[in-house]
PDB file of N, CA, C and O in Angstrom:
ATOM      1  N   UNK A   1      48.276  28.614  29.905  1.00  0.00           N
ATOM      2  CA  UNK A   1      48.100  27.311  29.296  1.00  0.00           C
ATOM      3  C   UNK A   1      49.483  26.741  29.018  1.00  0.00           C
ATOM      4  O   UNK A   1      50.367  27.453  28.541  1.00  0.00           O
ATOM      5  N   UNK A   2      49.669  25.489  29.305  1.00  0.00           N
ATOM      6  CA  UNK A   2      51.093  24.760  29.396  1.00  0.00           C
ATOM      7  C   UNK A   2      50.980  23.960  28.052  1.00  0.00           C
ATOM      8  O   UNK A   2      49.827  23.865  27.630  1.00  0.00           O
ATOM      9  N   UNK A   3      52.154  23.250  27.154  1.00  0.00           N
ATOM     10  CA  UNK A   3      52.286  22.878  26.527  1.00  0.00           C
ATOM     11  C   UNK A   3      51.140  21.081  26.782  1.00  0.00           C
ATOM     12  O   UNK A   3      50.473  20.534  25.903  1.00  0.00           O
ATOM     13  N   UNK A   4      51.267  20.737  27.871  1.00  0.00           N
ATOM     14  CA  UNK A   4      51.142  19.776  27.864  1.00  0.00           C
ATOM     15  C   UNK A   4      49.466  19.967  28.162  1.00  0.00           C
ATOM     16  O   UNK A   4      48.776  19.395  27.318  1.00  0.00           O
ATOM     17  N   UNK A   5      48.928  20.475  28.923  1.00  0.00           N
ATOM     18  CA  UNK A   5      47.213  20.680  28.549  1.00  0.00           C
ATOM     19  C   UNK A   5      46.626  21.273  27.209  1.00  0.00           C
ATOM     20  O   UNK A   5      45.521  21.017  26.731  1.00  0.00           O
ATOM     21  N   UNK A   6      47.796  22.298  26.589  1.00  0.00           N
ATOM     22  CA  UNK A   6      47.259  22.747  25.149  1.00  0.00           C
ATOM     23  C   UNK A   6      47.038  21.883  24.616  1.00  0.00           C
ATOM     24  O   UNK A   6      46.390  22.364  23.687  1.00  0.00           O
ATOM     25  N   UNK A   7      47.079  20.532  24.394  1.00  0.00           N
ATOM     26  CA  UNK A   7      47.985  19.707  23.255  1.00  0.00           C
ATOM     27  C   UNK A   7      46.138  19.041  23.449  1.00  0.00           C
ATOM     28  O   UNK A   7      45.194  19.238  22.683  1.00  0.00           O
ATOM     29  N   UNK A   8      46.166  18.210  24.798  1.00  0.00           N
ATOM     30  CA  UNK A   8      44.962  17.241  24.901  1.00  0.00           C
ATOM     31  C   UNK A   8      43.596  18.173  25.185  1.00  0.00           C
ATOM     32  O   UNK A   8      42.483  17.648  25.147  1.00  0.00           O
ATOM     33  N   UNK A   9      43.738  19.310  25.415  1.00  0.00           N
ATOM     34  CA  UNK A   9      42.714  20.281  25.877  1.00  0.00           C
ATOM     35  C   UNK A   9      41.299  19.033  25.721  1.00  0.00           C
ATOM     36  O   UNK A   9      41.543  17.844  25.925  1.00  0.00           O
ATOM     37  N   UNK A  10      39.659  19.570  25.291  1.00  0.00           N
ATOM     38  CA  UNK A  10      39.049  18.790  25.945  1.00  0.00           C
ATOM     39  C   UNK A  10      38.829  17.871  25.546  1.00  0.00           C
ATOM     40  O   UNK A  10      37.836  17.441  26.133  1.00  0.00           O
ATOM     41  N   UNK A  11      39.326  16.885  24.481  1.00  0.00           N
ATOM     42  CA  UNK A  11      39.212  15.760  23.835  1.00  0.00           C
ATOM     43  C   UNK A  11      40.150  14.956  24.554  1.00  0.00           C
ATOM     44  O   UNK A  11      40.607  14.006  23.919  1.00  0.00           O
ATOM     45  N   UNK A  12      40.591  15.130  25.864  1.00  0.00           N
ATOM     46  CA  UNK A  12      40.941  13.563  26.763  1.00  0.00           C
ATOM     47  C   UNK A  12      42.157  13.430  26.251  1.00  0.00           C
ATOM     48  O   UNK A  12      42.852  12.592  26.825  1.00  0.00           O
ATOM     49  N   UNK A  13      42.664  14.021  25.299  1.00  0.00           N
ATOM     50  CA  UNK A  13      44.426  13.355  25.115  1.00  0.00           C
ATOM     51  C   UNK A  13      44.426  13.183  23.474  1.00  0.00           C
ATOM     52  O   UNK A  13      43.500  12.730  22.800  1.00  0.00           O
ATOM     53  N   UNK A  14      45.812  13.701  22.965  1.00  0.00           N
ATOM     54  CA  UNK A  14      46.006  12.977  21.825  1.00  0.00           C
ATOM     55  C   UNK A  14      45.685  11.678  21.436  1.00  0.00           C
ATOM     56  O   UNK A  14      44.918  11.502  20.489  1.00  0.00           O
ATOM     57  N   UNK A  15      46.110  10.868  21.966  1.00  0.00           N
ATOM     58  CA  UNK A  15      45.489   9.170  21.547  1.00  0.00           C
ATOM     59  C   UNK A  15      44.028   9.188  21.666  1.00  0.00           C
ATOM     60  O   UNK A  15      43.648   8.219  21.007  1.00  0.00           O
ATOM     61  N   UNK A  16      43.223   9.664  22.062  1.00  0.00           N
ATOM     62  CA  UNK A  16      41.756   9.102  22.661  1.00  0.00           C
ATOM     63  C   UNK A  16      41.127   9.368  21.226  1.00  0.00           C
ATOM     64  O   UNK A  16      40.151   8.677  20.934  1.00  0.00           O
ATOM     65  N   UNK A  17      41.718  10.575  20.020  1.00  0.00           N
ATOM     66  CA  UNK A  17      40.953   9.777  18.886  1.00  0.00           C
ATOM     67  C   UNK A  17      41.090   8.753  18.126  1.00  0.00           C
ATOM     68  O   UNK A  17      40.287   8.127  17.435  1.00  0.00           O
ATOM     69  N   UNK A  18      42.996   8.566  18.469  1.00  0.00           N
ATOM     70  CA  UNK A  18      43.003   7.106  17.756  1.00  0.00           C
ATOM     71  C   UNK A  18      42.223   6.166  17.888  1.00  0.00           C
ATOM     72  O   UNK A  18      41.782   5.526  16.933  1.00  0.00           O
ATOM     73  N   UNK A  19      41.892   5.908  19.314  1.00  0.00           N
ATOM     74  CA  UNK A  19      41.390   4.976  19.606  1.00  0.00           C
ATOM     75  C   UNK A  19      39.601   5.096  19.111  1.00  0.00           C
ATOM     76  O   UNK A  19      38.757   4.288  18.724  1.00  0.00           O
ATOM     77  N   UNK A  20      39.628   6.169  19.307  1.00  0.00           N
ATOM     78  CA  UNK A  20      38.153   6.159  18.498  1.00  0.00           C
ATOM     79  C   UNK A  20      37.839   5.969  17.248  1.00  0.00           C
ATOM     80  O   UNK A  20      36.775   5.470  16.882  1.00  0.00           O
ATOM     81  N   UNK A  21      38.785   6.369  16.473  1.00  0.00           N
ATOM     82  CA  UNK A  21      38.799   6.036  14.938  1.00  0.00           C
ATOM     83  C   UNK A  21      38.840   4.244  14.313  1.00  0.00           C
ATOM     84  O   UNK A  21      38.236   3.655  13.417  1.00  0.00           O
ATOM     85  N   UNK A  22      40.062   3.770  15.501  1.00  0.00           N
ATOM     86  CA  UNK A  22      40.038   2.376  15.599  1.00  0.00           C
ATOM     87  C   UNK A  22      39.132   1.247  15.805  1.00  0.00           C
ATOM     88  O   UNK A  22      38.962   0.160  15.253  1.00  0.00           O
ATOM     89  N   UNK A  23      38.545   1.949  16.907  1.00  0.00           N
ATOM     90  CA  UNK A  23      37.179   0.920  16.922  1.00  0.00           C
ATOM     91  C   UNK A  23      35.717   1.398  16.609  1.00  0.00           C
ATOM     92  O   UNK A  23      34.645   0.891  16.939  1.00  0.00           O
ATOM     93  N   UNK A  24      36.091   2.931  15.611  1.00  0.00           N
ATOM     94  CA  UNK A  24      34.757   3.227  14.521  1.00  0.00           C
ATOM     95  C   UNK A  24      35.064   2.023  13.307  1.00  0.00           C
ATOM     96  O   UNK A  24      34.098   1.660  12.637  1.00  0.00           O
ATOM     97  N   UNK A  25      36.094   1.561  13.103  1.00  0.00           N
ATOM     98  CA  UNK A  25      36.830   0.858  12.229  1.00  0.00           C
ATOM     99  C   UNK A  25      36.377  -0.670  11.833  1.00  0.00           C
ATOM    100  O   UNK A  25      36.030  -1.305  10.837  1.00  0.00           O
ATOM    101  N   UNK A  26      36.704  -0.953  13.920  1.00  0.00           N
ATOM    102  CA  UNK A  26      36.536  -2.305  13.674  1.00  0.00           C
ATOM    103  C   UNK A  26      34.952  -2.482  13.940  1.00  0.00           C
ATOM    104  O   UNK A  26      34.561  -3.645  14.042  1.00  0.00           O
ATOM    105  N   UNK A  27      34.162  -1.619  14.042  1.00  0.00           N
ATOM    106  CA  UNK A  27      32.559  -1.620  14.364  1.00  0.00           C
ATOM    107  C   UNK A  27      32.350  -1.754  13.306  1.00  0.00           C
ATOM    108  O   UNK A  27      31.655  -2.749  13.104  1.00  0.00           O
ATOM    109  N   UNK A  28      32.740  -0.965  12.040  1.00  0.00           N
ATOM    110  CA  UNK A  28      32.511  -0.928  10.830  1.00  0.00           C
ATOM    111  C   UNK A  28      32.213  -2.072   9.927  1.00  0.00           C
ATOM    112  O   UNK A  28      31.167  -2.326   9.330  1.00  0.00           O
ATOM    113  N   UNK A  29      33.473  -2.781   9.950  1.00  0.00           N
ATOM    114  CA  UNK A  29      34.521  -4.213   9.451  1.00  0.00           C
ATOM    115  C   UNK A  29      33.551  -5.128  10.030  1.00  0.00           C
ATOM    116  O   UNK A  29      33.126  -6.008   9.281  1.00  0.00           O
ATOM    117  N   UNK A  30      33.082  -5.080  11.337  1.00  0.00           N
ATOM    118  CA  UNK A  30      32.188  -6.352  12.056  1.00  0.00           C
ATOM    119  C   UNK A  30      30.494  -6.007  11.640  1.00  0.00           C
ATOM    120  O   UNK A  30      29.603  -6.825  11.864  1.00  0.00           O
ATOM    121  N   UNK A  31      30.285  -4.856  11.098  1.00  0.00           N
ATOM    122  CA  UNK A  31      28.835  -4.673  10.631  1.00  0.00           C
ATOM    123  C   UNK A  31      29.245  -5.293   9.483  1.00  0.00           C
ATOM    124  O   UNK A  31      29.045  -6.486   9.708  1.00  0.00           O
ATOM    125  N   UNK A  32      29.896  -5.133   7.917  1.00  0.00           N
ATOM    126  CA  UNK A  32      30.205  -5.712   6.882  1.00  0.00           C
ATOM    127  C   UNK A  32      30.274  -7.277   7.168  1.00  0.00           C
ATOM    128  O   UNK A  32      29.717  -8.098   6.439  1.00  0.00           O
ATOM    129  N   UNK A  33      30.967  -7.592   8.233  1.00  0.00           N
ATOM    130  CA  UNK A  33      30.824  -8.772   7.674  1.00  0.00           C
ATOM    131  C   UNK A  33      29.342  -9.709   8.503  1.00  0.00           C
ATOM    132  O   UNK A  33      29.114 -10.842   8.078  1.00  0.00           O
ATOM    133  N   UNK A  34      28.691  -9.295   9.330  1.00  0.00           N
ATOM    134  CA  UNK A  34      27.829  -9.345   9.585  1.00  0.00           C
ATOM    135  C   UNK A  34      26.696  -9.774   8.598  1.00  0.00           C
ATOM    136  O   UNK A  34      25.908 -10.718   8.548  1.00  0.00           O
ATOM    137  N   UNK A  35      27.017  -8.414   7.654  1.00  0.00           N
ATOM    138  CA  UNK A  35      25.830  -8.310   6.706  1.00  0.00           C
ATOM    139  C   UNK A  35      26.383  -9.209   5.254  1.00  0.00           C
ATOM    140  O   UNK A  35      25.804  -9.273   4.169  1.00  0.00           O
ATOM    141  N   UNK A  36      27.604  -9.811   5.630  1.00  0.00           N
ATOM    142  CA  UNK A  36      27.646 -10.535   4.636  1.00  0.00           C
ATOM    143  C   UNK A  36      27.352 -12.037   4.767  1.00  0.00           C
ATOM    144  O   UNK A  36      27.056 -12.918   3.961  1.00  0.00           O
ATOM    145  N   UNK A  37      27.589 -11.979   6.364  1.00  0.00           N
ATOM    146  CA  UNK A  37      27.283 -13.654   6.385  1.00  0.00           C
ATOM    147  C   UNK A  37      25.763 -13.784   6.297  1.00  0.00           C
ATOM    148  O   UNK A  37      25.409 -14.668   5.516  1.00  0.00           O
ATOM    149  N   UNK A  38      25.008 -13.276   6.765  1.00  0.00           N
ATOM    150  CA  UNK A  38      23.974 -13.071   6.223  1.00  0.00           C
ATOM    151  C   UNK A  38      22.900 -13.261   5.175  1.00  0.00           C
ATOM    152  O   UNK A  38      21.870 -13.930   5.081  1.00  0.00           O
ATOM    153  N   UNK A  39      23.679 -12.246   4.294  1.00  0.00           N
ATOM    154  CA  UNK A  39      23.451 -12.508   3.151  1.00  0.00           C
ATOM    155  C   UNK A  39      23.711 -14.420   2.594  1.00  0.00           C
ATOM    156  O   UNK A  39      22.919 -15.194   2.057  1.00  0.00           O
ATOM    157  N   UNK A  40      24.705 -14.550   2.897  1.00  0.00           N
ATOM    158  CA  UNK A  40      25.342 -15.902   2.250  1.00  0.00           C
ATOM    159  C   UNK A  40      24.120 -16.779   3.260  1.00  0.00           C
ATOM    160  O   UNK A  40      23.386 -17.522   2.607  1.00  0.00           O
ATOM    161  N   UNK A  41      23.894 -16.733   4.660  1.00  0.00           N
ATOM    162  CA  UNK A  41      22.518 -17.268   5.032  1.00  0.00           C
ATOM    163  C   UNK A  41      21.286 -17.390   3.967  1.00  0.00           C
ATOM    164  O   UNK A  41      20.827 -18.467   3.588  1.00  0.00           O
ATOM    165  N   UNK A  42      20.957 -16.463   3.666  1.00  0.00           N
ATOM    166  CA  UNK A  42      19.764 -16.449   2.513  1.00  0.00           C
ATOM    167  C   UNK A  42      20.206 -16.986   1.541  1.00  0.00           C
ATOM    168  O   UNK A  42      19.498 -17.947   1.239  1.00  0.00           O
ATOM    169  N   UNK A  43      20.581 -16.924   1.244  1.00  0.00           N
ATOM    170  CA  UNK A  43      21.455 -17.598  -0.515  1.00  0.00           C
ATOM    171  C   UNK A  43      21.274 -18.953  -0.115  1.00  0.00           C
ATOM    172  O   UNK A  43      20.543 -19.744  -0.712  1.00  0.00           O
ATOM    173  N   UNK A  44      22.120 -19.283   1.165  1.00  0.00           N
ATOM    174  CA  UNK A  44      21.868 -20.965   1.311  1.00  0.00           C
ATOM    175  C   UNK A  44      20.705 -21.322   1.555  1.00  0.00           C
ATOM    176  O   UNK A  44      20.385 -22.487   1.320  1.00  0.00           O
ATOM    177  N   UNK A  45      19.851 -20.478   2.046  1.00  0.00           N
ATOM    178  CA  UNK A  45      18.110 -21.132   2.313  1.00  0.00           C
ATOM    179  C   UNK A  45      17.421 -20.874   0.865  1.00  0.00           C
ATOM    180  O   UNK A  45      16.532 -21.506   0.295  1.00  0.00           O
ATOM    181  N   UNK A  46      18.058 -19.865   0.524  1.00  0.00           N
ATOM    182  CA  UNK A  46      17.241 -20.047  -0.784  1.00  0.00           C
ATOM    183  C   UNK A  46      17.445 -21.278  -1.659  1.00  0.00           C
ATOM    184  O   UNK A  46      16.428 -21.671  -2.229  1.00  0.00           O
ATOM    185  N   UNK A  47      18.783 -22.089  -1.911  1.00  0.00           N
ATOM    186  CA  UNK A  47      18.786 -22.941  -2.815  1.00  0.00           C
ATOM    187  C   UNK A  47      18.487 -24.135  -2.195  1.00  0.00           C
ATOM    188  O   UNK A  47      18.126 -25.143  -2.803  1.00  0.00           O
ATOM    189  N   UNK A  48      18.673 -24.023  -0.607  1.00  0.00           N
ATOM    190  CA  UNK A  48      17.761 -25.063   0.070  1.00  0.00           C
ATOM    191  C   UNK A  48      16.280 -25.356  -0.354  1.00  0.00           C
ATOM    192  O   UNK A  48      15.734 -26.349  -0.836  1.00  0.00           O
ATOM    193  N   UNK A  49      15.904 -24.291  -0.043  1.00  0.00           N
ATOM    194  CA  UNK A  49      14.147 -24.367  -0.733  1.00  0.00           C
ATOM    195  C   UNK A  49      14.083 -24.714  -1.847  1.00  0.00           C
ATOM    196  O   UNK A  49      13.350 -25.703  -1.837  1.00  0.00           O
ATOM    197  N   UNK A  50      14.470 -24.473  -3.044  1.00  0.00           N
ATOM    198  CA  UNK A  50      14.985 -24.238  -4.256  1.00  0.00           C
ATOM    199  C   UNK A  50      14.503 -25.924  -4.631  1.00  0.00           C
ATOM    200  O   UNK A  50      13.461 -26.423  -5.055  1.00  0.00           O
ATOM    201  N   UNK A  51      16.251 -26.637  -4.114  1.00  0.00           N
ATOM    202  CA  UNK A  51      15.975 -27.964  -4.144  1.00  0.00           C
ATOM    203  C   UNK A  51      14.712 -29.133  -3.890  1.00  0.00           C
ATOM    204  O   UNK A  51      14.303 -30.061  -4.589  1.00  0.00           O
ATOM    205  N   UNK A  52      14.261 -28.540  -2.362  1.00  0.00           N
ATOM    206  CA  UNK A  52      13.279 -29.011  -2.288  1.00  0.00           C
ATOM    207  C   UNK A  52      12.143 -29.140  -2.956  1.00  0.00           C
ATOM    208  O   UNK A  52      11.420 -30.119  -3.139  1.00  0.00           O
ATOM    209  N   UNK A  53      12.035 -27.469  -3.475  1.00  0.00           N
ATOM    210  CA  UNK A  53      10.498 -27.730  -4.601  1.00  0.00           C
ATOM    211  C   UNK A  53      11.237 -28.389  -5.916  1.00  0.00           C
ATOM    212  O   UNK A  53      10.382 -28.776  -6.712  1.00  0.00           O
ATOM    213  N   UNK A  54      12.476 -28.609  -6.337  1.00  0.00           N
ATOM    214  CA  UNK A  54      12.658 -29.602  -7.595  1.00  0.00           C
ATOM    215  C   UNK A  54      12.764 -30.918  -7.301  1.00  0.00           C
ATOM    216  O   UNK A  54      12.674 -31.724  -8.228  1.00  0.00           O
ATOM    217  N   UNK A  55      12.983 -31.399  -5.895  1.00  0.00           N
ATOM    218  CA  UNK A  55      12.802 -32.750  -5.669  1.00  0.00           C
ATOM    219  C   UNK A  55      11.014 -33.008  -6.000  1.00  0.00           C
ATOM    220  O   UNK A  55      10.499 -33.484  -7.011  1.00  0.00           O
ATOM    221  N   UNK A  56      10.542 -32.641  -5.091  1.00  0.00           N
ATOM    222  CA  UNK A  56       9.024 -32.236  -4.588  1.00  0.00           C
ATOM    223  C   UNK A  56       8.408 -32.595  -6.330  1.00  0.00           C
ATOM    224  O   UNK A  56       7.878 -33.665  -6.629  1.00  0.00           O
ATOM    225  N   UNK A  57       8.575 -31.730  -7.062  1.00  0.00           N
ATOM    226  CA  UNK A  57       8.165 -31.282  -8.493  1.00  0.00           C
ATOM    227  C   UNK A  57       8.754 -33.008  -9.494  1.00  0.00           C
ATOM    228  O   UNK A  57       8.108 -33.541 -10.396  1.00  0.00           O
ATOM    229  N   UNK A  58       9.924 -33.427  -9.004  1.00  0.00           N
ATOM    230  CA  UNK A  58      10.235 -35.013  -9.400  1.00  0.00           C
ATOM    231  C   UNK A  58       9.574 -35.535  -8.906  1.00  0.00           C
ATOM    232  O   UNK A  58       8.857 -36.086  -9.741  1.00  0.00           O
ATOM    233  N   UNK A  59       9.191 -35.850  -7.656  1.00  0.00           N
ATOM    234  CA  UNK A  59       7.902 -36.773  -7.242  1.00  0.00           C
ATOM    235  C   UNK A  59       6.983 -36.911  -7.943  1.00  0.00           C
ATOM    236  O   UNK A  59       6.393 -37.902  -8.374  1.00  0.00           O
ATOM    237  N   UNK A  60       6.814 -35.418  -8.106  1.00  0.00           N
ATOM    238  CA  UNK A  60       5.095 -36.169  -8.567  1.00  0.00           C
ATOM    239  C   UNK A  60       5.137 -35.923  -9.673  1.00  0.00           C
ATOM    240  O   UNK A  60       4.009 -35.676 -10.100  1.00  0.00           O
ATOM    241  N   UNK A  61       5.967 -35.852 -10.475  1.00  0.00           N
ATOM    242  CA  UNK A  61       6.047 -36.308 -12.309  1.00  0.00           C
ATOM    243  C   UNK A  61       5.360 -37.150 -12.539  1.00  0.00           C
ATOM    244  O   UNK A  61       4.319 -36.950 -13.166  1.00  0.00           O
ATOM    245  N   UNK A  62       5.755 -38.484 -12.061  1.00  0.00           N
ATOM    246  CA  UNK A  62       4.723 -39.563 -12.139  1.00  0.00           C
ATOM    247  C   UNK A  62       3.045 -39.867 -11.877  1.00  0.00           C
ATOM    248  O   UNK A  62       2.233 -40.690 -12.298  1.00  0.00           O
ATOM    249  N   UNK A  63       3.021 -38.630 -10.868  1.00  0.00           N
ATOM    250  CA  UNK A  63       1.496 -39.246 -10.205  1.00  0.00           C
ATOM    251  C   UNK A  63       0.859 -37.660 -11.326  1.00  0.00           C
ATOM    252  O   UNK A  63       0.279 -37.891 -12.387  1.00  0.00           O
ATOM    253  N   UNK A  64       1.004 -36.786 -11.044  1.00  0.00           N
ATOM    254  CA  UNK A  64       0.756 -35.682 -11.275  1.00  0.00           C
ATOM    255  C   UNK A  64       1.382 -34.541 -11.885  1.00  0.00           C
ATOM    256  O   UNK A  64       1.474 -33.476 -11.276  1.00  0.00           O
ATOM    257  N   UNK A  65       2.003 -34.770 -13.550  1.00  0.00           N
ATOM    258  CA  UNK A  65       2.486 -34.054 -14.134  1.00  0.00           C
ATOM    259  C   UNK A  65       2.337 -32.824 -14.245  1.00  0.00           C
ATOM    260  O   UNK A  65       3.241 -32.081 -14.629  1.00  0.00           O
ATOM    261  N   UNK A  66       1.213 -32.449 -13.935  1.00  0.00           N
ATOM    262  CA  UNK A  66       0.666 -30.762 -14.305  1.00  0.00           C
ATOM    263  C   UNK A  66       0.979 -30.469 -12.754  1.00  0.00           C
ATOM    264  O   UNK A  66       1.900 -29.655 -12.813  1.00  0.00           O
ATOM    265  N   UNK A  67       0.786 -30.630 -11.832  1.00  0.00           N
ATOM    266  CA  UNK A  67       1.231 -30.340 -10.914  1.00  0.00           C
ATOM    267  C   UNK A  67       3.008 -30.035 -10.854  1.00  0.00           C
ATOM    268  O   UNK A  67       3.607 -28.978 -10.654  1.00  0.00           O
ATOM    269  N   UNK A  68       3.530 -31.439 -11.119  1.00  0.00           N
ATOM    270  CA  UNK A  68       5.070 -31.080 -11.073  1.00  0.00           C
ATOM    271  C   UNK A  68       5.265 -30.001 -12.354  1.00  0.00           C
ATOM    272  O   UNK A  68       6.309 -29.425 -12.049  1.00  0.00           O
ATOM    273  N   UNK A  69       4.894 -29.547 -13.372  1.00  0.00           N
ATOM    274  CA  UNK A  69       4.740 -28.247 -13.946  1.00  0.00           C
ATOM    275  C   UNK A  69       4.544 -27.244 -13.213  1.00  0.00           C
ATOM    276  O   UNK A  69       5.110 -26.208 -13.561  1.00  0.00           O
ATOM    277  N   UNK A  70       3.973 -27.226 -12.383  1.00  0.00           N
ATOM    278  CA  UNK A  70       3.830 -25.911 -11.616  1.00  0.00           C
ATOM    279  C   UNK A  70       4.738 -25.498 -10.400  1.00  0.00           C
ATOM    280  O   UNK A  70       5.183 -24.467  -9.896  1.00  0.00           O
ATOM    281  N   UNK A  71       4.769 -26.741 -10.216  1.00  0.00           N
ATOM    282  CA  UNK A  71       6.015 -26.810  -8.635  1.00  0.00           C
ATOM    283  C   UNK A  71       7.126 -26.433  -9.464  1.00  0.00           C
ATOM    284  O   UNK A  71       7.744 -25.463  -9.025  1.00  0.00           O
ATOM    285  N   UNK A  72       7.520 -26.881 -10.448  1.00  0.00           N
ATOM    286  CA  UNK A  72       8.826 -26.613 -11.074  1.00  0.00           C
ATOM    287  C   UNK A  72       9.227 -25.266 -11.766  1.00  0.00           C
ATOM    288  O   UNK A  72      10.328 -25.132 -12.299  1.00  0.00           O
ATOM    289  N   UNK A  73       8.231 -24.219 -11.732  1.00  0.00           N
ATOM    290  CA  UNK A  73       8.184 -22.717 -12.077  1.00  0.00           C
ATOM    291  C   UNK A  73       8.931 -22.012 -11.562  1.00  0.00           C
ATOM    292  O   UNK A  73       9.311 -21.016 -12.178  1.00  0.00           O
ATOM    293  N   UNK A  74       9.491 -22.328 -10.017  1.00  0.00           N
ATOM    294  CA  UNK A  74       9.774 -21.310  -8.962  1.00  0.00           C
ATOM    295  C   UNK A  74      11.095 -21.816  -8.895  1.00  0.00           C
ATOM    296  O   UNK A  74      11.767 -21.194  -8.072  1.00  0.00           O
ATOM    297  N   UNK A  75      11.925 -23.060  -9.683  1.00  0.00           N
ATOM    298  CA  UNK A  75      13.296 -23.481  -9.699  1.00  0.00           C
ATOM    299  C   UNK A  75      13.930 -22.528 -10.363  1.00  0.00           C
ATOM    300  O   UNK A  75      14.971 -22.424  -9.713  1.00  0.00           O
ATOM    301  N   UNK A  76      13.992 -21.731 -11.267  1.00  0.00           N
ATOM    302  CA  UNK A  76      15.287 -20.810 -11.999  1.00  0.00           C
ATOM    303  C   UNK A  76      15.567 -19.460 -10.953  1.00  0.00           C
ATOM    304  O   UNK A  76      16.688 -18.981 -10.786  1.00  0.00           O
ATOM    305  N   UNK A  77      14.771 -19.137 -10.530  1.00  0.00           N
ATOM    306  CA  UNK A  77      14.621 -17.947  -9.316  1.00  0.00           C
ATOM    307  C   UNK A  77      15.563 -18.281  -8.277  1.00  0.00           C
ATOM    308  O   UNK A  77      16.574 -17.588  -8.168  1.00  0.00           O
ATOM    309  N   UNK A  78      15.294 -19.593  -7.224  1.00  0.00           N
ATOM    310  CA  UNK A  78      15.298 -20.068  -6.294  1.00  0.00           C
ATOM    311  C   UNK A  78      16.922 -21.037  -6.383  1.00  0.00           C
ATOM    312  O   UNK A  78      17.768 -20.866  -5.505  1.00  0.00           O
ATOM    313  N   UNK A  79      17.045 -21.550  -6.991  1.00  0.00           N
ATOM    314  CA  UNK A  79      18.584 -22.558  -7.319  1.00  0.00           C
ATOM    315  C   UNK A  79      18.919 -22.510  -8.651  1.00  0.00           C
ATOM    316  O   UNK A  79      18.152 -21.932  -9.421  1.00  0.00           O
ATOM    317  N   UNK A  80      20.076 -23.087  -9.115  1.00  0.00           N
ATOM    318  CA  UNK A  80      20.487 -23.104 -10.301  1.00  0.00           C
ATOM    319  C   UNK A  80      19.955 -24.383 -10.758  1.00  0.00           C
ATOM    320  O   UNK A  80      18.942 -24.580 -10.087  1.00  0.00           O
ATOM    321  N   UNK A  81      20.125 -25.275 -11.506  1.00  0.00           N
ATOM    322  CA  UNK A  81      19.273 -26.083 -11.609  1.00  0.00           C
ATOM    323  C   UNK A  81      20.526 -27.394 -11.677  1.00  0.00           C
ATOM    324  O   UNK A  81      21.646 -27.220 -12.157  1.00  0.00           O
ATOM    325  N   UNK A  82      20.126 -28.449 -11.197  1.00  0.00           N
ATOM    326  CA  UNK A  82      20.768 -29.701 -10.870  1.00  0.00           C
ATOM    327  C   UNK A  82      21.491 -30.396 -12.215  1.00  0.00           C
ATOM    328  O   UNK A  82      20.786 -30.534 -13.215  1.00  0.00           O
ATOM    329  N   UNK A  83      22.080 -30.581 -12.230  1.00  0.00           N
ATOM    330  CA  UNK A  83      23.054 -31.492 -12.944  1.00  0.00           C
ATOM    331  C   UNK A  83      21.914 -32.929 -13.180  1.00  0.00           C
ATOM    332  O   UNK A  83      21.218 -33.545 -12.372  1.00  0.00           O
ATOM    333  N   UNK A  84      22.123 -33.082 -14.652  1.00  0.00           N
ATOM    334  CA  UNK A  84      20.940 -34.641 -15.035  1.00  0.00           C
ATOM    335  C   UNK A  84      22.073 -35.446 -14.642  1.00  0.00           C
ATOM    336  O   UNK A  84      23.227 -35.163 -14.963  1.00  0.00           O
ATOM    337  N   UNK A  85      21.650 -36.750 -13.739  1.00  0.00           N
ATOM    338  CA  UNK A  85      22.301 -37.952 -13.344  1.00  0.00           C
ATOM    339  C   UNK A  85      22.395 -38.791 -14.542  1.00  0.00           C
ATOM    340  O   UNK A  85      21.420 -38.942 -15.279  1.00  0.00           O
ATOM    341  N   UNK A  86      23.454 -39.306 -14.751  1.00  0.00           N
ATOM    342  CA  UNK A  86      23.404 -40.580 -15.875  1.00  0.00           C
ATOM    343  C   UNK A  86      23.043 -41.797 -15.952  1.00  0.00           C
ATOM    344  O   UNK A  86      23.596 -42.662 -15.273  1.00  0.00           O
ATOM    345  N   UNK A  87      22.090 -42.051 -16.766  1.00  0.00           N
ATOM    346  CA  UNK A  87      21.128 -42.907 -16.846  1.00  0.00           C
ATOM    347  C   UNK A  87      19.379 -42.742 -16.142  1.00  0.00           C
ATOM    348  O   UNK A  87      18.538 -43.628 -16.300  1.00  0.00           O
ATOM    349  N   UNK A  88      19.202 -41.889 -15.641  1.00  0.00           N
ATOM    350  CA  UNK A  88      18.040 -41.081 -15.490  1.00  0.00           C
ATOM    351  C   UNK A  88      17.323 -41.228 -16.596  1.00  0.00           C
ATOM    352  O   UNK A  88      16.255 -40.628 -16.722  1.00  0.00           O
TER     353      UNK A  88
END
């Protein structure tokens, strides 16, 4: 056995784990952020929806108060809740 086959024997070469470690790395780094944009996806559909049932729930204040009571249950879960406009 020669210095230079001892060294890489059957793992392909000194470097070939760098390189494996490197792009266990960047597989890693691209699942994280994957799962973060993601996440931030839901978050934005959620306060999308969110809004909608507190618009939805303002509508029909007028026609149908007990109704917009009920539509308006699922707003603290779903969005933070809107800023009152002035003069509203």
């Amino acid at each position: 056995m020669t210095a230079s086959t001892g060294a890489s024997g059957a793992s392909g070469g000194p470097g070939r784990g760098r390189g494996a470690s490197a792009l266990l790395v960047l597989v890693v780094m691209a699942t994280a952020l994957i799962v973060r944009q993601r996440e931030q996806t839901d978050q934005q559909r959620r306060v999308a929806v969110g809004r909608e049932l507190i618009t939805a729930a303002e509508d029909l204040r007028d026609n149908d108060p007990r109704l917009s009571l009920l539509s308006s249950l699922g707003r603290p879960e779903l969005a933070p809740p809107r800023k009152p406009v002035p003069g509203s």
